[in-house]
Steps between C-alpha positions, in 0.01 A plus 500: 500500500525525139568784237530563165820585407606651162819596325465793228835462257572650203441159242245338759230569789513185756293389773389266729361374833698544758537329876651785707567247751722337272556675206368196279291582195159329536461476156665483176653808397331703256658748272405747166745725311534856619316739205796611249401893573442410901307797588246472763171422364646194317683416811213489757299308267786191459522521908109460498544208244735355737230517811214361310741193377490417852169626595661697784283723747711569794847706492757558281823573494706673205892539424485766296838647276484859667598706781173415711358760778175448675373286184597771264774474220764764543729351114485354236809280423429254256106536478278805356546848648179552541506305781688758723278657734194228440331286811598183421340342767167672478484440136601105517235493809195658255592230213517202725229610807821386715654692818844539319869605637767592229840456574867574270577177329824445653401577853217260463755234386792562779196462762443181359842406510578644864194261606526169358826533264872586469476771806278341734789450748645866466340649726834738627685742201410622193331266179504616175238314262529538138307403224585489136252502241311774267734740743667480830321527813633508879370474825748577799404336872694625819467239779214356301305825445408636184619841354229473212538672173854524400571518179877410461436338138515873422852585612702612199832305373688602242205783370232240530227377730643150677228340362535604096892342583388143704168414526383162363336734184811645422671145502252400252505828303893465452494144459775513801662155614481435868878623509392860370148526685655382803798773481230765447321359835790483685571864446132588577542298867829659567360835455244377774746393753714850453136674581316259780776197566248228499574195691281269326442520121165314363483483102140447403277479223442246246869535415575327872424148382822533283669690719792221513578635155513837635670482833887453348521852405365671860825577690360702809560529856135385581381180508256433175247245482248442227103514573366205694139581339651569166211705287203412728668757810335798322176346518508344840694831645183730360222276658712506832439914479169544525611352853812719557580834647674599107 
């Protein structure tokens, strides 16, 4: 079986085919930039854009960068509030035609990696998956099952939100060197193991395929490992959903 699987970020929308047997893309990955205002209407229509590319008629799956409940959007982190309280699912469904499940972003990724990447063999303890990009999302799995929506990207350090300190944005916005970025990361991760004491760290998004560059300046307990499907675990993670018990 096949889905559609797309990944909503804050610079891009991605998607592609999906083999849930595998979790190979079937196609070529397909991706437009996220409107600059990201509010809904815009939103849905860049999704639909996405479906017709691959003239898509069966399900899809969507990571999506908010608390997600029952298809509904619950915040607003780093996309337009007036998204919070909005059917996400039932509006992407009436702009493709498409039976549609809409899942948080970095849940949708750590399923992805749990099933074909850097945690398939974990299947005892607790795995933290983080992903750096626009912000910071988690997803937490206790003997391989999901706790969905955490939003740890959010804890404050220093007076800030983690992610305004160390995601891959802020690295960019401060023109940090690795050395800096990966202090501020560091300090993000050890907050995490003081709160949940993960056993297994996995450092996603597109920042993972340079995560050699990163990995000097993590000194936790945990072991860390980058990403085995680098950027494409969002994508591959949110067609597995529409499949999943999220």
């Amino acid at each position: 079986m096949a889905a559609l699987g797309i990944d909503i970020g804050g610079s891009g929308i991605k998607g592609a085919p999906v083999d849930l047997a595998t979790g190979q893309l079937t196609a070529e990955r397909f991706r437009l930039p996220t409107p600059e205002n990201a509010k809904p209407e815009e939103m849905v229509q860049i999704v639909a854009a996405v479906s017709r590319h691959f003239n898509w008629q069966e399900k899809i799956g969507v990571g999506f960068p908010a608390i997600m409940i029952k298809g509904v959007a619950y915040s607003a982190a780093n996309i337009h509030k007036d998204w919070i309280g909005k059917d996400v699912a039932t509006m992407i469904h009436a702009a493709t035609g498409c039976l549609t499940t809409v899942v948080n972003d970095a849940d949708a990724a750590g399923l992805a990696e749990m099933t074909f990447g850097a945690g398939r063999q974990w299947k005892r303890g607790v795995v933290l998956m983080i992903t750096l990009g626009t912000g910071i999302g988690t997803a937490v799995f206790v003997d391989g099952r999901l706790l969905p929506n955490t939003e740890f990207g959010h804890l404050e350090i220093r007076g800030k939100d983690a992610e305004w300190r160390a995601s891959d944005a802020a690295r960019q916005r401060k023109n940090f060197s690795w050395k800096q970025w990966g202090k501020r990361v560091n300090e993000f991760l050890q907050c995490m193991e003081a709160l949940i004491a993960p056993d297994l760290i996995i450092v996603g998004g597109g920042i993972s395929k340079e995560f050699n560059l990163l990995s000097p300046y993590i000194q936790v307990r945990a072991r860390v490992l980058p990403a085995e499907m680098l950027n494409l675990a969002g994508i591959v993670g949110a067609a597995m959903a529409v499949e999943s018990q999220v």
